[in-house]
N, CA, C and O atoms as a Maestro MAE file, in Angstrom:
{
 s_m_m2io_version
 :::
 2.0.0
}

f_m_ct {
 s_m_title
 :::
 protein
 m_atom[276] {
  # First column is atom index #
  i_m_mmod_type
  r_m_x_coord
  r_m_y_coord
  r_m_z_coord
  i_m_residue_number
  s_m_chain_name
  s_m_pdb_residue_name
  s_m_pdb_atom_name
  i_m_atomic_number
  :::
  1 25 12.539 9.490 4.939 1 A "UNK " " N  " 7
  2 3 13.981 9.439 4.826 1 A "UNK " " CA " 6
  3 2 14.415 7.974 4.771 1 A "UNK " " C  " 6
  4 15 13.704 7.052 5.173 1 A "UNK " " O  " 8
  5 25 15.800 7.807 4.171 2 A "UNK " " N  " 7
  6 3 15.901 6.261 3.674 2 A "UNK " " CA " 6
  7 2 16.813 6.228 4.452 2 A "UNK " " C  " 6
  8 15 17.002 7.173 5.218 2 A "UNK " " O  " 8
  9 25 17.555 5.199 4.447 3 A "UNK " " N  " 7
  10 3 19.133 4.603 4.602 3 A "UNK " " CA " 6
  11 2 19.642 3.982 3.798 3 A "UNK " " C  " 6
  12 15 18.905 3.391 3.009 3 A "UNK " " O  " 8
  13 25 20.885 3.870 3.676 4 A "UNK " " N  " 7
  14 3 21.708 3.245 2.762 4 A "UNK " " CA " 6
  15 2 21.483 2.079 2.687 4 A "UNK " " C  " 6
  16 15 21.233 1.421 3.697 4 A "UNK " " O  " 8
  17 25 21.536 1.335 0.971 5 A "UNK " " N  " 7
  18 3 20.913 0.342 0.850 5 A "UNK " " CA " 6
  19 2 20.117 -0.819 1.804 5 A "UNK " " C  " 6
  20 15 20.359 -2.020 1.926 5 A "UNK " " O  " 8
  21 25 19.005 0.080 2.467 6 A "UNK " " N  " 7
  22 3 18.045 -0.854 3.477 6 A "UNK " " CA " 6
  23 2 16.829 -0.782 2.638 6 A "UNK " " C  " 6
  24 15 16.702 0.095 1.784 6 A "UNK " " O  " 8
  25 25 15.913 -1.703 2.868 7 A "UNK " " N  " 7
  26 3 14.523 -1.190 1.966 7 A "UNK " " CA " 6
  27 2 13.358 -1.979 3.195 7 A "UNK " " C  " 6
  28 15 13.143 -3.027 3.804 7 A "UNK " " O  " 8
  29 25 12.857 -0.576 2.985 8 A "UNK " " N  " 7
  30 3 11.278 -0.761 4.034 8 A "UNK " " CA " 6
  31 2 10.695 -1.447 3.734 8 A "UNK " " C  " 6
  32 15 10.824 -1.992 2.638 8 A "UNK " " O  " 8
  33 25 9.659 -1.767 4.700 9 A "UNK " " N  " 7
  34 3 8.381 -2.555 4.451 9 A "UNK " " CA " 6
  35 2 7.737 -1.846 5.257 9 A "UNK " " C  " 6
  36 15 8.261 -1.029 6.014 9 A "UNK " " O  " 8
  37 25 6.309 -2.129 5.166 10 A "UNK " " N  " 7
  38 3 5.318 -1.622 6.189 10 A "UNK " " CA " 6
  39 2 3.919 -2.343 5.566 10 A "UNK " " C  " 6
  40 15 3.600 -2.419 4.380 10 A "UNK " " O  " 8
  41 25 3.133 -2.886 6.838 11 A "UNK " " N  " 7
  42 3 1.717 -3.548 6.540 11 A "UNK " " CA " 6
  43 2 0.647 -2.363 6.477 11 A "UNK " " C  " 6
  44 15 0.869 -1.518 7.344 11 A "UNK " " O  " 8
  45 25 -0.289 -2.131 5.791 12 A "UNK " " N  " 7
  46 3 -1.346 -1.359 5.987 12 A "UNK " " CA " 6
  47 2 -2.531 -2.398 5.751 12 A "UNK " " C  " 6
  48 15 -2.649 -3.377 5.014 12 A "UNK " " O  " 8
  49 25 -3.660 -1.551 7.023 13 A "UNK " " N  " 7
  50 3 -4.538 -2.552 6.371 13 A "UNK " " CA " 6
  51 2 -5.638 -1.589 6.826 13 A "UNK " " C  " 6
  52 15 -5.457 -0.684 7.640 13 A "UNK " " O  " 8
  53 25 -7.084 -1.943 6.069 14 A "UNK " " N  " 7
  54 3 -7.923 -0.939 6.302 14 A "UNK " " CA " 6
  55 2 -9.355 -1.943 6.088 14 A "UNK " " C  " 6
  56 15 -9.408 -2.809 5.214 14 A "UNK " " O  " 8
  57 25 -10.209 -1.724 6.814 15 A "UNK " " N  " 7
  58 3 -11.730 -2.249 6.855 15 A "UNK " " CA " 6
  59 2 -12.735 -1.915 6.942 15 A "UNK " " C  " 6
  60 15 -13.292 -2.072 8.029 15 A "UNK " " O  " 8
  61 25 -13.406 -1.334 5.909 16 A "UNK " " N  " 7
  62 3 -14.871 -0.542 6.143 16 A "UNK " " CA " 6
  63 2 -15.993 -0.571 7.043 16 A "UNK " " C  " 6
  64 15 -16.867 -1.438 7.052 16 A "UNK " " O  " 8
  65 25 -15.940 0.108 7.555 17 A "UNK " " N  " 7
  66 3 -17.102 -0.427 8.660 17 A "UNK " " CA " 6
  67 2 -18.119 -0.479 8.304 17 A "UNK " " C  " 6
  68 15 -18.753 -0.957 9.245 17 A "UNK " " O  " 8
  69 25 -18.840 -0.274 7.420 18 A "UNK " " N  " 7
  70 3 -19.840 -0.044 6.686 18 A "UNK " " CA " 6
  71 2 -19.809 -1.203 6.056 18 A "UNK " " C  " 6
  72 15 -20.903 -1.449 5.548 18 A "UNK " " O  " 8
  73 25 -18.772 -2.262 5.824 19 A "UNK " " N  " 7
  74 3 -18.628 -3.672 5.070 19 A "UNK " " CA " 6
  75 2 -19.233 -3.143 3.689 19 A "UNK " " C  " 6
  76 15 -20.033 -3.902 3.142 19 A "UNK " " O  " 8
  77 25 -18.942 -1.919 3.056 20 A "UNK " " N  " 7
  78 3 -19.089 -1.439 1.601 20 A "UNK " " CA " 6
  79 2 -18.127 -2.439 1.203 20 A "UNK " " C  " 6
  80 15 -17.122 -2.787 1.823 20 A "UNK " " O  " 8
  81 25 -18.546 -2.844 0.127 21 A "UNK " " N  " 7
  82 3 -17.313 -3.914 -0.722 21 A "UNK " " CA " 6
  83 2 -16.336 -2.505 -1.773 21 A "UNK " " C  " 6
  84 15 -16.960 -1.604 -2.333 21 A "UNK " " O  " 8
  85 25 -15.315 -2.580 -1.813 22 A "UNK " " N  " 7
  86 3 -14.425 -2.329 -2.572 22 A "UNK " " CA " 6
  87 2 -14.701 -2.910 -3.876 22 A "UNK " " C  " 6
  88 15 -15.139 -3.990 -4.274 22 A "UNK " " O  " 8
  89 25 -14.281 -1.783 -4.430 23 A "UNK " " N  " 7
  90 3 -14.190 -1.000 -6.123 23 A "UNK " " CA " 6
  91 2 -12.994 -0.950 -7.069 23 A "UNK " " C  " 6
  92 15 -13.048 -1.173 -8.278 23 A "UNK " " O  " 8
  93 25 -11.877 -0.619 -6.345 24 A "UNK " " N  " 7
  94 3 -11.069 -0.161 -6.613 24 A "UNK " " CA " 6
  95 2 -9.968 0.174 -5.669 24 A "UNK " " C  " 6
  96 15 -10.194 0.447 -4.491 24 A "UNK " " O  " 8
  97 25 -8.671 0.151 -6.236 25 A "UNK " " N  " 7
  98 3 -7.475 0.479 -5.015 25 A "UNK " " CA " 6
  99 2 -6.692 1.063 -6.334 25 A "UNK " " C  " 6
  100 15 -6.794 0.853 -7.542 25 A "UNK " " O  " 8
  101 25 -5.721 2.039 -5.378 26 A "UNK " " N  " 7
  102 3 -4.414 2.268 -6.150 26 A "UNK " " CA " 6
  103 2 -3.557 3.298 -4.952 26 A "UNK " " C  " 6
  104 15 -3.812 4.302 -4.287 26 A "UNK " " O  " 8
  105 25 -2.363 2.320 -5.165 27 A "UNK " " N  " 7
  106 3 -1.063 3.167 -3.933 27 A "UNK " " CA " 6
  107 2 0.119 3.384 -5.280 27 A "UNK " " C  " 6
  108 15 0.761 2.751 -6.119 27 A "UNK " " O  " 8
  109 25 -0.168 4.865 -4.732 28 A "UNK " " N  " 7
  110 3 0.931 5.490 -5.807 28 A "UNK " " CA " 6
  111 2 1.635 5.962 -5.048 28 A "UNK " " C  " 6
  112 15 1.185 6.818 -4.287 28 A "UNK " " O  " 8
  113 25 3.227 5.506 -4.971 29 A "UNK " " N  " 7
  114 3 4.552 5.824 -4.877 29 A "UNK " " CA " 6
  115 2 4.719 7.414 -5.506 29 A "UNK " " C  " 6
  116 15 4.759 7.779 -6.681 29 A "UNK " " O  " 8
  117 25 4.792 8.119 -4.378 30 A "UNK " " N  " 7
  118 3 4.679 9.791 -4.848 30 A "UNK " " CA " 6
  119 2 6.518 9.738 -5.054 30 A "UNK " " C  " 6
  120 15 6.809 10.861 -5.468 30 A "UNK " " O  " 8
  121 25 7.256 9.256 -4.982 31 A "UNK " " N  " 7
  122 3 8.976 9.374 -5.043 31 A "UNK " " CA " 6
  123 2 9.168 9.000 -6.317 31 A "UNK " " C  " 6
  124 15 10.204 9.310 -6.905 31 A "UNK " " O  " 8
  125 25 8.152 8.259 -6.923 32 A "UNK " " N  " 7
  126 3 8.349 6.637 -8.155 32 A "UNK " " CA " 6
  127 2 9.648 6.524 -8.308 32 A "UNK " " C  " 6
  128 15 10.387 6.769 -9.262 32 A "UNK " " O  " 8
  129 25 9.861 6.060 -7.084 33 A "UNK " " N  " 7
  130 3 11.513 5.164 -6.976 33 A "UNK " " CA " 6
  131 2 11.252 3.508 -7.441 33 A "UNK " " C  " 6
  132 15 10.353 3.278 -8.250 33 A "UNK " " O  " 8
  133 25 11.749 2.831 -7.110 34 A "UNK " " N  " 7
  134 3 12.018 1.324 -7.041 34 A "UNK " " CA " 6
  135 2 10.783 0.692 -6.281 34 A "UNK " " C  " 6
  136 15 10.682 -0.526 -6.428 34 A "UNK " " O  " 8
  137 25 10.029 1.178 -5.660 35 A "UNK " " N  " 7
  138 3 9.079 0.722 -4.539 35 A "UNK " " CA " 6
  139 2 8.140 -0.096 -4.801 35 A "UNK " " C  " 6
  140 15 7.805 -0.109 -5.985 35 A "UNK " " O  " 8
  141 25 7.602 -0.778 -4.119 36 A "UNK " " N  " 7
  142 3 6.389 -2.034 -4.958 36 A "UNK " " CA " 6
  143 2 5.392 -1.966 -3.760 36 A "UNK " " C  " 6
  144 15 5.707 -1.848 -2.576 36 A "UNK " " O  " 8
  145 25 3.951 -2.074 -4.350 37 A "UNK " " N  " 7
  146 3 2.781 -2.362 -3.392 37 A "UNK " " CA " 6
  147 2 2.129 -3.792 -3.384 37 A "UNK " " C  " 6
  148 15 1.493 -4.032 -4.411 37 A "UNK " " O  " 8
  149 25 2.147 -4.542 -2.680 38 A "UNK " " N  " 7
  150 3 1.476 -5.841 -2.875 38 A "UNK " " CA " 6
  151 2 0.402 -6.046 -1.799 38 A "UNK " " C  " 6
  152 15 0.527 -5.934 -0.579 38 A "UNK " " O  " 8
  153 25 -0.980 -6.462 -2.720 39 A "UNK " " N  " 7
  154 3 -1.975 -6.798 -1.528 39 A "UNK " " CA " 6
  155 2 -1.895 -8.431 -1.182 39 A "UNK " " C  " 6
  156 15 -1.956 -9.445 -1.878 39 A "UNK " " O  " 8
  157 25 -1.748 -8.206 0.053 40 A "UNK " " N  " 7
  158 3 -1.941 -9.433 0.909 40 A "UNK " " CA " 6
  159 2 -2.941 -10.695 1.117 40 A "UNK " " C  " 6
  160 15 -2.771 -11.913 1.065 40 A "UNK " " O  " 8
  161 25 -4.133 -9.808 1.392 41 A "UNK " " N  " 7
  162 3 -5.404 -10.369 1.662 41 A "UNK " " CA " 6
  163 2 -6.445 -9.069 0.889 41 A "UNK " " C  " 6
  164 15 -6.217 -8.076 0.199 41 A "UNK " " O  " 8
  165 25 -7.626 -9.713 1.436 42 A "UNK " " N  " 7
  166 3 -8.814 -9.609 0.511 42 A "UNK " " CA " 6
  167 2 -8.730 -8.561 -0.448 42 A "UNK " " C  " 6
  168 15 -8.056 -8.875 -1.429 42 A "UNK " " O  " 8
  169 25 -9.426 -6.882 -0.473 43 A "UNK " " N  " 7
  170 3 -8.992 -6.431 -2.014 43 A "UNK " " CA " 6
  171 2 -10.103 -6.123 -3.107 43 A "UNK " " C  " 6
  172 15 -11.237 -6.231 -2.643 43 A "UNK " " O  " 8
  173 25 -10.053 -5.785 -4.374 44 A "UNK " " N  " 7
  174 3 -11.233 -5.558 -4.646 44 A "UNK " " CA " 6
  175 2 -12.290 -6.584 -4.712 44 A "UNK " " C  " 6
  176 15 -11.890 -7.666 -5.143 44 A "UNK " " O  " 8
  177 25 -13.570 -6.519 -4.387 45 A "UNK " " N  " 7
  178 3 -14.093 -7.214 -4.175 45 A "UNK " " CA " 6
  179 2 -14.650 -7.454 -2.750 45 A "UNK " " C  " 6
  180 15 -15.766 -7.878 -2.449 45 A "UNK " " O  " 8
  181 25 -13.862 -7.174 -2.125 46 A "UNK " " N  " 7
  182 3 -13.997 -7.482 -0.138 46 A "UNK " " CA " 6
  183 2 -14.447 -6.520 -0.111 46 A "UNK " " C  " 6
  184 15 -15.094 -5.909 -0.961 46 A "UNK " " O  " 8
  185 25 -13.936 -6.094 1.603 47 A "UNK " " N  " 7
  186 3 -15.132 -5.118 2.930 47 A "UNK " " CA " 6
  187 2 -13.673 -4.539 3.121 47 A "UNK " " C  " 6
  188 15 -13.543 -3.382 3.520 47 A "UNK " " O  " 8
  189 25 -12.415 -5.443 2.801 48 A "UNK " " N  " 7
  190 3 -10.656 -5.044 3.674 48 A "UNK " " CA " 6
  191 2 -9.797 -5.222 2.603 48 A "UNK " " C  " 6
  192 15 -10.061 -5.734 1.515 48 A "UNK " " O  " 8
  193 25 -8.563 -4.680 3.064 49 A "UNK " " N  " 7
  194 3 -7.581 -4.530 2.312 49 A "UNK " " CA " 6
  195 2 -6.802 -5.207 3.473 49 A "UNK " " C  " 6
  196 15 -7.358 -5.389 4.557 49 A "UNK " " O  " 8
  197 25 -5.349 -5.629 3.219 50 A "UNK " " N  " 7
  198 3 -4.111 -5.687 3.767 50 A "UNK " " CA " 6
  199 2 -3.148 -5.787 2.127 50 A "UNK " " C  " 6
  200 15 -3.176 -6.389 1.053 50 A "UNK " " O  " 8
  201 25 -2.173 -4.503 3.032 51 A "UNK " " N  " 7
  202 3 -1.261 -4.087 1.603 51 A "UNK " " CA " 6
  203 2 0.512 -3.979 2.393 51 A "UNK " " C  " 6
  204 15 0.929 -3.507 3.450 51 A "UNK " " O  " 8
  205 25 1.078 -4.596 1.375 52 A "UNK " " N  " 7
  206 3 2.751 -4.502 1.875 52 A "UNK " " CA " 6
  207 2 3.292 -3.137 1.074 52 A "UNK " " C  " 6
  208 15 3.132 -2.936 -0.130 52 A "UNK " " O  " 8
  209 25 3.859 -2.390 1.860 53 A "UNK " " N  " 7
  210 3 4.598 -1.401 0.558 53 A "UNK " " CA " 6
  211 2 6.057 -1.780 1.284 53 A "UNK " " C  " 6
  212 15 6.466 -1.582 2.428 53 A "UNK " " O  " 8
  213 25 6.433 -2.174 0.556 54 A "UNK " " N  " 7
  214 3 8.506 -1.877 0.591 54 A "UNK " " CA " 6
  215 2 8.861 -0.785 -0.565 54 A "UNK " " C  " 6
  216 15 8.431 -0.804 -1.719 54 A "UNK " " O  " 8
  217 25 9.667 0.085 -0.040 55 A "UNK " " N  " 7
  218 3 10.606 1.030 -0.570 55 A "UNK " " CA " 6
  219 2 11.519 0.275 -1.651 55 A "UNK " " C  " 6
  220 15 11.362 -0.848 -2.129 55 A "UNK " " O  " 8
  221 25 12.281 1.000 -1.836 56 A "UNK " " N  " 7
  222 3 13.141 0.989 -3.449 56 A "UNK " " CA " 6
  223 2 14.722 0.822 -2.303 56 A "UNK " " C  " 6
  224 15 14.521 1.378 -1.223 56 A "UNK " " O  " 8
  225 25 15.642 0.401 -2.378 57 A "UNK " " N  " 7
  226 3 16.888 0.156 -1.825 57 A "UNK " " CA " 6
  227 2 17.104 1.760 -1.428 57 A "UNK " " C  " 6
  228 15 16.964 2.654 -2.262 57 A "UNK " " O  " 8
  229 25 17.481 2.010 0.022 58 A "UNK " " N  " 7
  230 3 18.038 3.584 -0.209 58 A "UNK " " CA " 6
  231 2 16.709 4.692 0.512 58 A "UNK " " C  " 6
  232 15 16.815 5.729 1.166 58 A "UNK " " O  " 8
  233 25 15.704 4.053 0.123 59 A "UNK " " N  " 7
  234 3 14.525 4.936 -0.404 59 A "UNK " " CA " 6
  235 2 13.578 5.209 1.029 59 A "UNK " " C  " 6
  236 15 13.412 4.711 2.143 59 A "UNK " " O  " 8
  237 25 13.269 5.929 0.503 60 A "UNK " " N  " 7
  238 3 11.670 6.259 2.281 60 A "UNK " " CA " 6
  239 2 10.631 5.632 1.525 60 A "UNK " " C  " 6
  240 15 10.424 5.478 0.321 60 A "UNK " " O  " 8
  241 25 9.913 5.247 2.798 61 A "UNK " " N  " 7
  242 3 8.447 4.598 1.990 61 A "UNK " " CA " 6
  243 2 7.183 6.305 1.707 61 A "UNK " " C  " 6
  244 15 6.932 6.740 2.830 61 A "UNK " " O  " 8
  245 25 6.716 6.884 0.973 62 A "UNK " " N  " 7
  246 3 5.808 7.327 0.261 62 A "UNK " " CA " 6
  247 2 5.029 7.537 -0.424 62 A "UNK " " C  " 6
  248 15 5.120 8.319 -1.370 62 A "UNK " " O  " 8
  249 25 3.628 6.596 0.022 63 A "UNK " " N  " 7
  250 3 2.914 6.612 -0.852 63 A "UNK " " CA " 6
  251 2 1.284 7.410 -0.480 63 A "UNK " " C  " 6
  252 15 0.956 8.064 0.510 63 A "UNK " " O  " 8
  253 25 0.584 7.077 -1.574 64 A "UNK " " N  " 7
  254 3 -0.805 8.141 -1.587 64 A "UNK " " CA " 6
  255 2 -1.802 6.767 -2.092 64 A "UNK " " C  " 6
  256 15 -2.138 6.489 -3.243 64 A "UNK " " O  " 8
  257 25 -2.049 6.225 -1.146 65 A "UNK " " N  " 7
  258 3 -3.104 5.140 -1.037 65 A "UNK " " CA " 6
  259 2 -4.809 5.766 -1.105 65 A "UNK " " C  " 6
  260 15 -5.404 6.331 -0.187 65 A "UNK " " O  " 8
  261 25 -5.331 5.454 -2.497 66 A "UNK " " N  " 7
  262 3 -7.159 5.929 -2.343 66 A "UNK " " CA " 6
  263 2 -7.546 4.356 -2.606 66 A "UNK " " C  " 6
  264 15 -6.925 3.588 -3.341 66 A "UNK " " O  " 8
  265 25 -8.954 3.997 -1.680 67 A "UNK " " N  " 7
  266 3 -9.400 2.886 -1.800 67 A "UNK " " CA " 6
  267 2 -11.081 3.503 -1.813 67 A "UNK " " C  " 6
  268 15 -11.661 4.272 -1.047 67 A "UNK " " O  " 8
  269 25 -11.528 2.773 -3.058 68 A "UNK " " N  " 7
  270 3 -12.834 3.195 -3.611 68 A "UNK " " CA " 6
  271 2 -13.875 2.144 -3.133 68 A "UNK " " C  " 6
  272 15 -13.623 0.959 -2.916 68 A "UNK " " O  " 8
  273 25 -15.272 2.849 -2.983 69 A "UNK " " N  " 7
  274 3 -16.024 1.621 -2.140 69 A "UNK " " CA " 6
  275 2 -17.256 2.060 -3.163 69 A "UNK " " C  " 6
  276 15 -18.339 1.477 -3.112 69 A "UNK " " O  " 8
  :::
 }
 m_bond[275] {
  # First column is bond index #
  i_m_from
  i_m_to
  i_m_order
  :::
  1 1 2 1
  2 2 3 1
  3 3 4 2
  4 3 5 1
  5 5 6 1
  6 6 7 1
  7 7 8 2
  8 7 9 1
  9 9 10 1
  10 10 11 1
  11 11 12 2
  12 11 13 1
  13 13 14 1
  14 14 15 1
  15 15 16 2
  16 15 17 1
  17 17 18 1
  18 18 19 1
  19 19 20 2
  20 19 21 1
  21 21 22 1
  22 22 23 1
  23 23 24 2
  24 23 25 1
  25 25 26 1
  26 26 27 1
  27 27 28 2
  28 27 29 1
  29 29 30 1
  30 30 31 1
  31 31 32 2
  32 31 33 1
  33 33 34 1
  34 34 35 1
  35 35 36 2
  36 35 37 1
  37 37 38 1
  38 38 39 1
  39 39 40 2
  40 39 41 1
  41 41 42 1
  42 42 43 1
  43 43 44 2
  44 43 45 1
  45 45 46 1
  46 46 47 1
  47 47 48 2
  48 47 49 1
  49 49 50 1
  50 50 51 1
  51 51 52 2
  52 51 53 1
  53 53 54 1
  54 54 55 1
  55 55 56 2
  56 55 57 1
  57 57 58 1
  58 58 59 1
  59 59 60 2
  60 59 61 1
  61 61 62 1
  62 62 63 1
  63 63 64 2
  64 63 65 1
  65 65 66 1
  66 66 67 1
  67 67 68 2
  68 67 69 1
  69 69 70 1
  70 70 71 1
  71 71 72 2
  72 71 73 1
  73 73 74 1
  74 74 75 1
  75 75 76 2
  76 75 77 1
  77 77 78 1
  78 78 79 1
  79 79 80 2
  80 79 81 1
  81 81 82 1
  82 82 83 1
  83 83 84 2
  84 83 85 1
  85 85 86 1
  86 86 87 1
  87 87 88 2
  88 87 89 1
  89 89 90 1
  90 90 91 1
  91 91 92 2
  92 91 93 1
  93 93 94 1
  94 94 95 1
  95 95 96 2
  96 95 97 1
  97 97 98 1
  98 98 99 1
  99 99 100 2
  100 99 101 1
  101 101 102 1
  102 102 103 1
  103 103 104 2
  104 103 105 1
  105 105 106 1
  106 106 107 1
  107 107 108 2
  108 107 109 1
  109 109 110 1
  110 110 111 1
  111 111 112 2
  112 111 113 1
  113 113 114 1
  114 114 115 1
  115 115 116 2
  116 115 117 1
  117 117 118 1
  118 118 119 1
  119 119 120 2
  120 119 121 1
  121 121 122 1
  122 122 123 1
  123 123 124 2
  124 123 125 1
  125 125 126 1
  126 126 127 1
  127 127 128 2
  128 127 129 1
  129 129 130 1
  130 130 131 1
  131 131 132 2
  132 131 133 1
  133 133 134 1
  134 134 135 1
  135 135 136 2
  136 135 137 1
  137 137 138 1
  138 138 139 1
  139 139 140 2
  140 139 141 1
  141 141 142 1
  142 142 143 1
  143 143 144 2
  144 143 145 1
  145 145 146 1
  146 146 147 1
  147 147 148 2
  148 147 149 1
  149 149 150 1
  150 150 151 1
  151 151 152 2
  152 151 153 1
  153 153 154 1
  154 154 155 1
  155 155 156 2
  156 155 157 1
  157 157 158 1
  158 158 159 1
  159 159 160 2
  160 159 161 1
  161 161 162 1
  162 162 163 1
  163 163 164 2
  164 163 165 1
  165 165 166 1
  166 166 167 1
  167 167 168 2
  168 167 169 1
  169 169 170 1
  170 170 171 1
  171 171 172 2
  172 171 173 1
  173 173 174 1
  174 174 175 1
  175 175 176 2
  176 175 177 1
  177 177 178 1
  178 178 179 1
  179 179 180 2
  180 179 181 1
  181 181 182 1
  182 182 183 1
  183 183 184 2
  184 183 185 1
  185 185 186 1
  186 186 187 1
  187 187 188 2
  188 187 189 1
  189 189 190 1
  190 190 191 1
  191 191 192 2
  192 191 193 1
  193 193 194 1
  194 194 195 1
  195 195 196 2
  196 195 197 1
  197 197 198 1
  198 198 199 1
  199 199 200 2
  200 199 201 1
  201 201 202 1
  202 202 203 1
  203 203 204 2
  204 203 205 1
  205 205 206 1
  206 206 207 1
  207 207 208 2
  208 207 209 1
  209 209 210 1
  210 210 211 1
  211 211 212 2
  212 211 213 1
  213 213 214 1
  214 214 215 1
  215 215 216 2
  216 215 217 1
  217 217 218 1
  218 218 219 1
  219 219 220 2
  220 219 221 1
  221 221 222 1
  222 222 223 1
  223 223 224 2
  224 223 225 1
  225 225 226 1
  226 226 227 1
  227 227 228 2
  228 227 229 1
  229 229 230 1
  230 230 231 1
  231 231 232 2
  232 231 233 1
  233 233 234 1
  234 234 235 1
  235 235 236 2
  236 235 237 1
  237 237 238 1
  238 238 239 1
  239 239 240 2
  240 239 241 1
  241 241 242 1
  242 242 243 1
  243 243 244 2
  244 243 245 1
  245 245 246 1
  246 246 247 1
  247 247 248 2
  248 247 249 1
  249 249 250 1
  250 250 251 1
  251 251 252 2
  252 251 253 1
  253 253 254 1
  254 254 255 1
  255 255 256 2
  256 255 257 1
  257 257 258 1
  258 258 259 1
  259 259 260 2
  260 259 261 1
  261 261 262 1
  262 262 263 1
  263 263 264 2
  264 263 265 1
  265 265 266 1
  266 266 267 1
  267 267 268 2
  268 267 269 1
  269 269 270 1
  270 270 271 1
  271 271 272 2
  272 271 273 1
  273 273 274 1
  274 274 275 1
  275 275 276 2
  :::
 }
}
C-alpha cells in the first residue's frame, strides 16, 4: 500500500553462503508502476548483492527479485 505522493525505498541485500558467484539478477516490479531497482554494491560477478528499490510516487514497493548463481 502507498501514500500520497511519498515514494519508498528499501535496501535488500543477499550473500551466498556458498560464495557461488552470481550469474544473473533481475527485480521485476510486479505493479510496473514508476519504480526503479538500483544495485549498490557487488552484483553479477560477486558472492552479494545490495539492491535499492524505491517505488513510483503514490506507489507500494513490489517486487519479484530471482538472483542466479
Amino acid at each position: 500500500m502507498g501514500f500520497p505522493f511519498k515514494k519508498r525505498v528499501k535496501e535488500v541485500f543477499y550473500s551466498d553462503p556458498a560464495m557461488q558467484i552470481i550469474r544473473g539478477i533481475v527485480a521485476r516490479d510486479v505493479e510496473q508502476s514508476e519504480a526503479s531497482a538500483t544495485i549498490t554494491a557487488g552484483g553479477v560477478g560477486f558472492s552479494f548483492v545490495n539492491l535499492r528499490l524505491k517505488s513510483g510516487r503514490g506507489s507500494g514497493l513490489n517486487y519479484q527479485i530471482e538472483i542466479y548463481v
